[in-house]
C-alpha positions in Angstrom: 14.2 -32.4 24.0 14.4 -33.9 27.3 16.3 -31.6 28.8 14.2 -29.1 27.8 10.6 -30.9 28.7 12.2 -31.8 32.5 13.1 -27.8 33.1 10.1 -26.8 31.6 8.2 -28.6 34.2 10.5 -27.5 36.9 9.9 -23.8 35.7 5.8 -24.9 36.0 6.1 -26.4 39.4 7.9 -22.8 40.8 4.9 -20.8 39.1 2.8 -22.9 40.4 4.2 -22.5 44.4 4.5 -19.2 44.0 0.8 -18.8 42.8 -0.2 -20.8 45.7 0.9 -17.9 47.9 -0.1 -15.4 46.1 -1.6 -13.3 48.7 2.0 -13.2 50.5 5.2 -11.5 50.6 5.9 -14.8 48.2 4.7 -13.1 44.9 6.8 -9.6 45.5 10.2 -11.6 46.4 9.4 -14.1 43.4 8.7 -10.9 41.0 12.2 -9.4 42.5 14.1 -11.8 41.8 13.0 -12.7 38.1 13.6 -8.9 37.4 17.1 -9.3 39.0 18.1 -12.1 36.8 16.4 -10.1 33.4 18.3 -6.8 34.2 21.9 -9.2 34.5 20.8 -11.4 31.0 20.1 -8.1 29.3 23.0 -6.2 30.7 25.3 -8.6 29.5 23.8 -8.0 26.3 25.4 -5.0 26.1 28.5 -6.0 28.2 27.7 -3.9 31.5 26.9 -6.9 33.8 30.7 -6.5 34.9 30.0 -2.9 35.8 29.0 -2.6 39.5 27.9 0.4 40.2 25.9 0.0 36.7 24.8 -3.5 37.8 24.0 -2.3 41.3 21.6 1.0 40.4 19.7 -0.7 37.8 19.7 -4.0 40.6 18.4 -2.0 43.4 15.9 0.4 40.8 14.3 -3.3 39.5 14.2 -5.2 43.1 12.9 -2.6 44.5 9.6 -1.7 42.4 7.7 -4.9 43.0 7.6 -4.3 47.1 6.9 -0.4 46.6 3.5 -1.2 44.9 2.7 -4.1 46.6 2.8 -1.9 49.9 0.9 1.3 48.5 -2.6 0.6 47.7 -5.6 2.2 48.6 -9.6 1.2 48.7 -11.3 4.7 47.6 -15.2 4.0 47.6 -16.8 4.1 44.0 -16.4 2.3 41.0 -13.1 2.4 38.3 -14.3 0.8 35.1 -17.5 -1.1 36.5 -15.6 -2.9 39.0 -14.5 -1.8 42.9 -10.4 -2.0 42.5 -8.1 -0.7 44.8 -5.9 2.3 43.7 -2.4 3.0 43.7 -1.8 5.3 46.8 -0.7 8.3 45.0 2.6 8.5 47.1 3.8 5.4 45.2 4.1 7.0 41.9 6.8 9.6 44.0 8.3 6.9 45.5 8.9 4.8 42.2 9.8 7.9 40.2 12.4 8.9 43.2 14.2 5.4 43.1 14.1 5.0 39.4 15.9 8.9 39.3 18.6 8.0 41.9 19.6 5.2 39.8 19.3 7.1 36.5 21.7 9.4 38.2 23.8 7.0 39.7 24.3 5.4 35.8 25.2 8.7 34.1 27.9 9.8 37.1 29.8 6.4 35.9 29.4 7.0 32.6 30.8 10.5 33.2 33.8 8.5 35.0 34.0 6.3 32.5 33.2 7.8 29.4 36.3 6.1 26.8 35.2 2.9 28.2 31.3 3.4 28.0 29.6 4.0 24.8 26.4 5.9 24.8 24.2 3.4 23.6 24.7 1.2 26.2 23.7 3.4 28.8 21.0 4.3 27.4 20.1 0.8 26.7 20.5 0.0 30.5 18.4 2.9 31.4 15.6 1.7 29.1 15.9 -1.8 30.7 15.7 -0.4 33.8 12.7 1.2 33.6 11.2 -1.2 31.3 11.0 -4.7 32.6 10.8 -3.6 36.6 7.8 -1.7 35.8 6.3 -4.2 33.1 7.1 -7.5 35.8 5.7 -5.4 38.5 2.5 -5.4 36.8 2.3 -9.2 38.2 2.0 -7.6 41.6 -0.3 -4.8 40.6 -2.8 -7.1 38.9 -3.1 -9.4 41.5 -3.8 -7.0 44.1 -6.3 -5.2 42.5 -9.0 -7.4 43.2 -9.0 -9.4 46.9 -11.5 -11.9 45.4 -10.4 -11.9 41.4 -6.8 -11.1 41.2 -5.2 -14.6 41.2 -7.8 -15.4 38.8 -6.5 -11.8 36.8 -3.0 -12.7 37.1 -3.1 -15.9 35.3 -5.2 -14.7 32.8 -2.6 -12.1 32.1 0.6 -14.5 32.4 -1.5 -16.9 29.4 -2.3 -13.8 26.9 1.4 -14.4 26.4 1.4 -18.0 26.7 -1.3 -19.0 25.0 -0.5 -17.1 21.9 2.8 -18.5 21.9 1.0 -22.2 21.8 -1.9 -21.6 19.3 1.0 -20.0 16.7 2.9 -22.7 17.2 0.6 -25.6 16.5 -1.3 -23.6 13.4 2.3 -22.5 12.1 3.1 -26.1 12.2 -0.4 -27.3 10.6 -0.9 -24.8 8.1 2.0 -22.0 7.7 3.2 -21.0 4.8 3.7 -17.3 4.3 6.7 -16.2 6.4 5.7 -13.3 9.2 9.6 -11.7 9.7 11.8 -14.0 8.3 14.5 -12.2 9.2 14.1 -11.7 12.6 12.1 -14.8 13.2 12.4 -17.5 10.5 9.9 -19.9 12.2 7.2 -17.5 12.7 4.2 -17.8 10.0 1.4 -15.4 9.4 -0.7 -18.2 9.3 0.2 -19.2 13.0 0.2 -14.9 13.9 -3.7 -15.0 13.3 -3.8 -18.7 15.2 -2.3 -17.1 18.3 -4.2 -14.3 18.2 -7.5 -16.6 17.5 -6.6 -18.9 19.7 -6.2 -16.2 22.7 -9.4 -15.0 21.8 -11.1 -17.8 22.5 -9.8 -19.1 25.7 -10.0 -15.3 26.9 -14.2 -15.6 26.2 -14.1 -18.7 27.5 -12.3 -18.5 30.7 -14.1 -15.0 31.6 -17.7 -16.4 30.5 -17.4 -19.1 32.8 -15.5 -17.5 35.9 -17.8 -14.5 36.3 -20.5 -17.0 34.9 -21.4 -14.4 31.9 -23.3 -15.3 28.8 -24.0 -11.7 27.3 -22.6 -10.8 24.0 -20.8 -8.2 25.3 -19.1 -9.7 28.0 -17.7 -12.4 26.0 -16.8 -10.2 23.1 -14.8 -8.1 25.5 -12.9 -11.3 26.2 -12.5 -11.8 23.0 -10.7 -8.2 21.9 -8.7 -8.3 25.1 -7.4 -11.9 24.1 -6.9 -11.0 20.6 -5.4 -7.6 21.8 -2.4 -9.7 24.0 -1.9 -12.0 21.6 -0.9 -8.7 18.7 1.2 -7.3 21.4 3.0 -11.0 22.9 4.0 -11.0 19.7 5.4 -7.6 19.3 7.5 -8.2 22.5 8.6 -11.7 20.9 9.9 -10.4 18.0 11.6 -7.5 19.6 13.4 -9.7 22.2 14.5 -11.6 19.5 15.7 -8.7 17.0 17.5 -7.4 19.9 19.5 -10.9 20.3 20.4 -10.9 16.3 21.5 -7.8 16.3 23.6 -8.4 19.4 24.8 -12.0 18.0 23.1 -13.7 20.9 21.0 -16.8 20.6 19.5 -17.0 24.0 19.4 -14.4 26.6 20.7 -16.8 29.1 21.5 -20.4 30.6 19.2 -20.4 33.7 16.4 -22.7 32.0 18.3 -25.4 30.0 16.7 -25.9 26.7 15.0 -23.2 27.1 17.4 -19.8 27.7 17.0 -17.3 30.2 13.8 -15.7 31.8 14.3 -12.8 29.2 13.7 -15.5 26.3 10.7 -17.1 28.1 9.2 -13.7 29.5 10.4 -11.7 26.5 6.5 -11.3 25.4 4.8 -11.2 28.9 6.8 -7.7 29.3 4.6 -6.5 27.0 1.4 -8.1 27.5 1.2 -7.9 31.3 0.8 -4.1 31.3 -1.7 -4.3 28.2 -3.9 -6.7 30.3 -3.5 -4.1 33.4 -4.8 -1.1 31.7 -7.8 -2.4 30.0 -8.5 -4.1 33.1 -8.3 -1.2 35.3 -9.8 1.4 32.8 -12.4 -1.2 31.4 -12.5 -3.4 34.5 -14.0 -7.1 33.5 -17.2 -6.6 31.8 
């Protein structure tokens, strides 16, 4: 337990730094490197961390992503979803799609060259990695640049619809569950502390919103409220894929990197799903 509270804190104190810079090159290289260390945990899932040119194309695709849209934004005039947010700079998306393509192609010419040794599913694992948790840990970088005045602000509320729900399951699970959510996949996880995540998020989401843009209206703070609850459905999704992945693979934790607690993968396992949730209704719906 100790080992686990004292790199806990560690992990807190490093999120906290690189919040602090934010508005730097800081956040990108930060971002980078935790995709870097995801793509080798869940490489070596599959056993293709050992595989260089594998290791390198999916490396370079996933380091890559965070500087190409934190360099390509633009400030169109007019409103996106009530609020004034920067778009992407449309040669980004060719610029993305171009790097993640050269890699694709660089993984399927060593599996062509190495096709006894290779089976297809862990290619096509790799490729899904690839274009999964660059993009999805991006969204760090996106969210926080969409808004000069907000984003910080945006990015943390994003980072805690995983975290939150994670907390508020765990202490109703603990006080109250009974009924067994996927026993199989996750024995700990209740039903009872499900709908305590999910209620929990809720309400921090109203709370936080109503009192940062200073709203009281009914529909502002319902909106928190769905887009709380709405993370919170989705952490858990990610959760409990991460973790059906690891049974089926025979792994218990992803990785060493945070003692007591695994590797990024098992502590970021739901944020790759809930960052890009919070991204889209905040850019469609903006923060009414």
């Amino acid at each position: 337990m100790r080992t686990r509270i004292i790199s806990g804190a560690v992990g807190v104190v490093i999120l906290v730094a690189v919040l602090f810079f934010h508005n730097t090159i800081v956040l990108p290289m930060a971002v980078a490197v935790m995709i870097a260390v995801m793509l080798f945990e869940l490489l070596r899932a599959v056993k293709l961390e050992r595989n260089f040119p594998i290791f390198m194309a999916s490396g370079i695709c996933g380091v890559s992503m965070p500087f190409i849209y934190d360099k390509y934004y633009d400030y169109p005039e007019g409103i996106i979803g009530g609020a004034d947010i920067p778009m992407i700079n449309g040669s980004v998306t060719r610029i993305a799609f171009g790097v993640t393509l050269l890699a694709t192609f660089a993984i399927f010419v060593t599996w062509l060259g190495n096709h006894r040794k290779i089976r297809y599913e862990q290619v096509f694992f790799a490729l899904a990695v690839m274009i999964l948790v660059p993009q999805a840990m991006s969204t760090m970088v996106r969210i926080e640049r969409m808004d000069s005045d907000d984003g910080l602000f945006l990015l943390v509320m994003g980072l805690c619809g995983a975290w939150i729900a994670d907390t508020g399951a765990y202490f109703t699970g603990v006080a109250i569950g009974k009924h067994k959510l996927c026993p199989e996949i996750s024995p700990k996880k209740t039903i009872e502390g499900f709908v305590g995540g999910i209620v929990t998020t809720g309400i921090v989401y109203a709370i936080a919103f109503a009192v940062y843009y200073h709203r009281t209206s009914f529909s502002g703070i319902a909106f928190a409220f769905i887009l709380g609850a709405v993370c919170a459905v989705i952490g858990t999704v990610g959760d409990l894929s991460a973790s059906m992945v690891k049974r089926q693979i025979g792994f218990k934790d992803y990785g060493k990197i945070m003692p007591g607690h695994g590797g990024l993968m098992d502590r970021f396992d739901s944020v790759i799903f809930v960052l890009p949730t919070f991204y889209i209704f905040i850019s469609i719906i903006g923060t009414e």
